[in-house]
MIZA-380970 format. One record per residue (C-alpha): residue in one letter; residue number from 1; x negated, y negated, z negated. Coordinates in Angstrom, 2 decimals, always signed. Layout:
SITE   r     k      east     north        up
SITE   a   NUM         X         Y         Z
...
// end
This chain:
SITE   r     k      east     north        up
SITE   x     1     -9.73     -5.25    -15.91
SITE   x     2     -5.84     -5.54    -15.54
SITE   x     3     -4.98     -3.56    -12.50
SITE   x     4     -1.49     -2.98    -10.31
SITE   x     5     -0.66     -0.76     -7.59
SITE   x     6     +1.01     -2.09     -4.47
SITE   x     7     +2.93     +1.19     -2.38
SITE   x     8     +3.23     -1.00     +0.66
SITE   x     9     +6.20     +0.29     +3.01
SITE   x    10     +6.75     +3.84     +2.81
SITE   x    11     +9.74     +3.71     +4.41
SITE   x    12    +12.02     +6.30     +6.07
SITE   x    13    +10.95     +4.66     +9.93
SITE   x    14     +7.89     +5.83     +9.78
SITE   x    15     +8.53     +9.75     +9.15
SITE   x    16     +9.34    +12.02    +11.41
SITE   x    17    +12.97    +11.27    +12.81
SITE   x    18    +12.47     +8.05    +11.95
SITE   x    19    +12.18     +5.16    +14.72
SITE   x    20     +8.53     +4.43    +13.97
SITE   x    21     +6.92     +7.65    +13.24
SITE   x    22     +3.11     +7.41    +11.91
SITE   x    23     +0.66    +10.14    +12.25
SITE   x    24     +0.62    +12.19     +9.27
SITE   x    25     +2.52     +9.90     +7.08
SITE   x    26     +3.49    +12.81     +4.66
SITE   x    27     -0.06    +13.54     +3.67
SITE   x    28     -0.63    +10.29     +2.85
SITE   x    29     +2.61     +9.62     +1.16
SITE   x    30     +1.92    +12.21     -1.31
SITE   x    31     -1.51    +10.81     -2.13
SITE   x    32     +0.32     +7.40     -3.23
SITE   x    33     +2.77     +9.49     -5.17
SITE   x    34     -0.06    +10.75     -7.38
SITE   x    35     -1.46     +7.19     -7.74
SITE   x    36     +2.25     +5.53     -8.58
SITE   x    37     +2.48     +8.57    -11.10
SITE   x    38     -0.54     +8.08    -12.50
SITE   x    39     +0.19     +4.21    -12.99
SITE   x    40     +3.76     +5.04    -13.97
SITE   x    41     +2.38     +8.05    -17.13
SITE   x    42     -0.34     +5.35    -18.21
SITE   x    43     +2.11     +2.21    -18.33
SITE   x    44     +0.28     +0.85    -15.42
SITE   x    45     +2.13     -1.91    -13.39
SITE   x    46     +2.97     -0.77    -10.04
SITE   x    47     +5.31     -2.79     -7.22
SITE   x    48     +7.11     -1.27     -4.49
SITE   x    49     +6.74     -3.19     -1.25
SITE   x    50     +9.70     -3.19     +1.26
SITE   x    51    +10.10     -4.50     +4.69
SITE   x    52    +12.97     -5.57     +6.06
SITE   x    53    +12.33     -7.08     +9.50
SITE   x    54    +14.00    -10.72    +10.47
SITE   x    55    +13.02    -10.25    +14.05
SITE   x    56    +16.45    -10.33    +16.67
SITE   x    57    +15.36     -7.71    +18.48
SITE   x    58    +13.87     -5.63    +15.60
SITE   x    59    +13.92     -2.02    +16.89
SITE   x    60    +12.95     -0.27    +13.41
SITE   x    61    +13.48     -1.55     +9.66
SITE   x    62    +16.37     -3.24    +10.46
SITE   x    63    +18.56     -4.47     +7.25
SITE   x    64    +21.15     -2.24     +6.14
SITE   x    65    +19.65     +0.64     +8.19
SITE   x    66    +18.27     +3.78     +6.21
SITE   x    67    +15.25     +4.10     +7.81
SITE   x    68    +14.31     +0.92     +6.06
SITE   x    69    +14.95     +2.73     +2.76
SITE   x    70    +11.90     +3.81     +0.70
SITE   x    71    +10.39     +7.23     +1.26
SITE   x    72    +11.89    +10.19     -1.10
SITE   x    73     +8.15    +10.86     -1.32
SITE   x    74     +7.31     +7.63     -3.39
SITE   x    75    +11.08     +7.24     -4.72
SITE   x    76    +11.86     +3.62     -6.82
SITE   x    77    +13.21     +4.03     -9.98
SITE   x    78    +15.49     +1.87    -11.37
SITE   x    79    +13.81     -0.93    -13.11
SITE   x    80    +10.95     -1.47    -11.10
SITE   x    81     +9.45     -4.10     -9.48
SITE   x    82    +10.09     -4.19     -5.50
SITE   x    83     +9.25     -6.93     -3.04
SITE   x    84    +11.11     -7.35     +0.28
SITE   x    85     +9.07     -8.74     +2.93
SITE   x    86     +9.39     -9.94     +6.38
SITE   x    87     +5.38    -10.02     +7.76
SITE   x    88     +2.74     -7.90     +7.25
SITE   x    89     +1.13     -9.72     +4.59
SITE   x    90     +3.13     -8.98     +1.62
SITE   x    91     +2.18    -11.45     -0.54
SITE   x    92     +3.61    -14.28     +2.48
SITE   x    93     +7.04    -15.94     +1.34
SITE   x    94     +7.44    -13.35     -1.58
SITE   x    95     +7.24    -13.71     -4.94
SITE   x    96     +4.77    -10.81     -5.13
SITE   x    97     +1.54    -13.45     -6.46
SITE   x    98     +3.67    -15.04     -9.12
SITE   x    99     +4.65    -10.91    -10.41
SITE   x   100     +1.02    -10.49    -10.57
SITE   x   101     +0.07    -13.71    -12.49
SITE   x   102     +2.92    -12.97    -14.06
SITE   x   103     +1.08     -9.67    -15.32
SITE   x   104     -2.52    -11.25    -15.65
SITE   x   105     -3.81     -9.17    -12.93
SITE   x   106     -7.41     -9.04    -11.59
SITE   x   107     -7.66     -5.92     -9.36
SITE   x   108     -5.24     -3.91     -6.92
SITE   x   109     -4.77     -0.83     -5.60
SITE   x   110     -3.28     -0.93     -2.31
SITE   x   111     -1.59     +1.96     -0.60
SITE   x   112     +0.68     +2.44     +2.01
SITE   x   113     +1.50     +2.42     +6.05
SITE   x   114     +0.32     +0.78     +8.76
SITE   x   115     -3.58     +0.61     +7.62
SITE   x   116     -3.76     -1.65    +10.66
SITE   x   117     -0.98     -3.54     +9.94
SITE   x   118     +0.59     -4.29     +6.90
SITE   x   119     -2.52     -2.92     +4.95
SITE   x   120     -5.06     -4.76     +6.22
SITE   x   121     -3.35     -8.50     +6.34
SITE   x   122     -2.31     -7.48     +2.54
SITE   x   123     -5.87     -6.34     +1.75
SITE   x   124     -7.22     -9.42     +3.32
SITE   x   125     -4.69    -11.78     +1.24
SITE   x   126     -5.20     -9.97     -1.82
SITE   x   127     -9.47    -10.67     -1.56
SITE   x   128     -8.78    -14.04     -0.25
SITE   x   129     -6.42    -14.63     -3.44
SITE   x   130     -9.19    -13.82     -5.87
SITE   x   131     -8.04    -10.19     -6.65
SITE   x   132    -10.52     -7.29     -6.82
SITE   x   133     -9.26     -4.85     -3.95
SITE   x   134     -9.61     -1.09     -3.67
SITE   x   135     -8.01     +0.42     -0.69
SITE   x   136     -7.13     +4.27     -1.27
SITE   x   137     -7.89     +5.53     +2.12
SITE   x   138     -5.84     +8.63     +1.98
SITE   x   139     -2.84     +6.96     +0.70
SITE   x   140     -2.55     +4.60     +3.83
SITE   x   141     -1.49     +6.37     +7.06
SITE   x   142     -0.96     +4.62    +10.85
SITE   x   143     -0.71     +5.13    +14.03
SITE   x   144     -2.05     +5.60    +17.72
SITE   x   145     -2.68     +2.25    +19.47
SITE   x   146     -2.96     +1.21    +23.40
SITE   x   147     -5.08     -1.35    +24.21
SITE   x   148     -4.85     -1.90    +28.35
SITE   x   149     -4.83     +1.68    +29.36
SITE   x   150     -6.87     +3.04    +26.53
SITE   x   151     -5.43     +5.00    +23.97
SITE   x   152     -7.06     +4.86    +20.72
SITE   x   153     -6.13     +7.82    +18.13
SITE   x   154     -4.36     +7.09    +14.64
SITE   x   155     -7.70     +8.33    +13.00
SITE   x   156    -10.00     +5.91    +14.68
SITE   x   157     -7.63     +2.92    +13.85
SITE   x   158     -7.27     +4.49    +10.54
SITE   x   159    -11.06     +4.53     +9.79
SITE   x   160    -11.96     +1.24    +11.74
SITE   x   161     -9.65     -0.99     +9.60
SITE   x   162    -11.03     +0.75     +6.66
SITE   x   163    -14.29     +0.20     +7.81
SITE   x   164    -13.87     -3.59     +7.98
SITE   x   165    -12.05     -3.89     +4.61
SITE   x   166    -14.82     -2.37     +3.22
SITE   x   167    -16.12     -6.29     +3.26
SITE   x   168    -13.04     -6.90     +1.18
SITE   x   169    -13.27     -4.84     -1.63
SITE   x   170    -13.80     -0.92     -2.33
SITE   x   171    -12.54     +1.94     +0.19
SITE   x   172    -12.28     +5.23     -1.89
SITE   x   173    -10.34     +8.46     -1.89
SITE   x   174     -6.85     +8.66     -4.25
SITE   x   175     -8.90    +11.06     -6.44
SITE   x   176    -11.82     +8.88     -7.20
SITE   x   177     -9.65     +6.03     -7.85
SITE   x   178     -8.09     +8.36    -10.46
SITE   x   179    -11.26     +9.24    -11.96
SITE   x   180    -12.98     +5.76    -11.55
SITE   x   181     -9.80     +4.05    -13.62
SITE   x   182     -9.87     +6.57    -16.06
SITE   x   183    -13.42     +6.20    -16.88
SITE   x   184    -13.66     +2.46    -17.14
SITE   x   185     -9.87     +2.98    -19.88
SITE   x   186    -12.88     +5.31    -21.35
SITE   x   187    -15.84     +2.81    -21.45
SITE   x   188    -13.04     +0.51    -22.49
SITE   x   189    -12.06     +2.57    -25.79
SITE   x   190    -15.33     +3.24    -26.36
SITE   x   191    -16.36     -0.21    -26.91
SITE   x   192    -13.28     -0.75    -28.71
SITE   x   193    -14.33     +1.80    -31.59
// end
């Protein structure tokens, strides 16, 4: 099954010093660096997703500001595919479905920051689009919420989203999605020979 890897904004905002900073962002970061250089040794097609808010009174990710600039952590290279977006769906008013038809793809790998956010409405799309999802839990990252005077901590968000999307396609480690892909290029050989 063709697959892609979306690294959905990993952006400078969200680290520490940054205007938006996630809880533990750097853990996860790194977790979506071994994925994109997995897909990157094995010729896999991967797409760096950016966003650049439209809003007026946009108080992070503003255009032309560095801390809308892609995390060191998951660097682009020159030459690959990124996506600017404006919403938290990143396949809204991008050209981000036609790249992946483009490709023939059938499954994705989604990683990246907010898992409530950005994540989740991408996830969501993604299913709803006919792809085959798996969400690499460890390579998404988010943050504390407030609803009324509740606080609710990152890692509750974090594992409540994930718990819906489960409906949506596959929730696994970074690891396993490493070792699931590589057996089925295996079983794929295999039956090949």
């Amino acid at each position: 099954m063709k697959t892609a890897l979306l690294v959905i904004d990993i952006q400078k905002d969200y680290f520490p010093g940054g205007k938006y900073p996630l809880v533990d962002p750097l853990p996860a970061a790194q977790k979506a660096y071994m994925l994109l250089q997995c897909f990157r040794e094995h010729g896999g097609h991967h797409v760096h997703i950016q966003h650049i808010s439209i809003k007026p009174d946009a108080t992070f990710f503003i255009r032309g500001d560095s801390g809308s600039d892609i995390h060191d952590a998951v660097a682009h290279f020159e030459g690959e595919p990124i996506v600017y977006k404006h919403y938290p769906n990143s396949f809204r008013e991008t050209n981000l479905l036609e790249i992946l038809q483009g490709w023939g793809i059938e499954r994705l790998v989604i990683t990246g920051m907010m898992t409530h956010m950005c994540v989740d409405a991408t996830t969501r799309a993604a299913a709803d689009l006919g792809f085959k999802v798996i969400v690499a839990e460890d390579a998404c990252a988010t943050r504390d919420l407030t609803y009324g005077e509740t606080v609710i901590p990152a890692e509750h968000v974090h594992k409540a989203f994930l718990a819906a999307l489960k409906s949506y396609g596959q929730v696994m480690k970074a690891d396993d999605v490493i070792a699931f892909l590589a057996a089925e290029m295996v079983d794929s050989l295999n039956q090949k020979s």
